[in-house]
N, C-alpha and C positions, 0 to 999 in steps of 0.2 A: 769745741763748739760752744757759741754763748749761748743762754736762753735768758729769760727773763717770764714772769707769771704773774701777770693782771687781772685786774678786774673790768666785765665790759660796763662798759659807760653808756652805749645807746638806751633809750628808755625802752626798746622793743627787741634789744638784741641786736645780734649781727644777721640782718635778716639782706634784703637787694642792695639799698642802697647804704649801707656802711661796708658790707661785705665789697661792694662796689671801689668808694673809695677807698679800702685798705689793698684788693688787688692793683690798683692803679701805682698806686705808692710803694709796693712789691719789686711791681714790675721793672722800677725805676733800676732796680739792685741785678748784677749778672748770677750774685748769689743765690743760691737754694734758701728758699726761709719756709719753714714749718710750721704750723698753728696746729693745735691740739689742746681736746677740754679731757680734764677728767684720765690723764694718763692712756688715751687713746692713741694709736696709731694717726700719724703728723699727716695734714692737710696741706698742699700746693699753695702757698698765700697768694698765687697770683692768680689763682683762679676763684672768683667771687661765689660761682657753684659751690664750689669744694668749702670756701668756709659756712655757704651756708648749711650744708651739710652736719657741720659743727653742732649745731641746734642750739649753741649759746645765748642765752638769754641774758638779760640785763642781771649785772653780779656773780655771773661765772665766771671760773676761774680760767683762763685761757695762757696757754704757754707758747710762747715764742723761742725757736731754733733756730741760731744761725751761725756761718762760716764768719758771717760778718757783725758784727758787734754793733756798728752803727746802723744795719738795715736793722736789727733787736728792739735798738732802742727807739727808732722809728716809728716800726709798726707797733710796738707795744706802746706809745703815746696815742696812736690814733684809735686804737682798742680801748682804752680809757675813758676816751674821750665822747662827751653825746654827738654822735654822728647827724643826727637824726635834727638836731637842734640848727643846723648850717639853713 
């Protein structure tokens, strides 16, 4: 399984709408992909809920899990990235 562990980039977190755009972009993948802060139990990335769940704030550390390597490194650029800024 790949993972990969970022930093969030929204200035508010991964609160509706980044959680938003990162389930979207999930979704795209047949694969299982995972989010999880903090060595918790992995969140559904395609459910915008469930990551905000997360309670990730701008500079957590957030890990991505996956079968697939390129949905990894996907979501974990757009978890870097200020969402919030589009």
């Amino acid at each position: 399984m790949a993972s990969k562990t970022v930093s969030v980039g929204s200035s508010v977190g991964l609160h509706a709408r980044p959680a938003a755009l990162i389930a979207e972009a999930a979704g795209e993948y047949d694969d299982e992909i995972l989010l999880s802060v903090d060595g918790e139990e992995g969140v559904d990335a395609t459910s915008p809920l469930l990551i905000m769940t997360l309670g990730a704030e701008k500079g957590a550390q957030v890990t991505i899990e996956s079968d697939n390597e390129e949905a990894v490194e996907t979501i974990a650029a757009l978890i870097e990235k200020d969402l919030d800024a589009q």
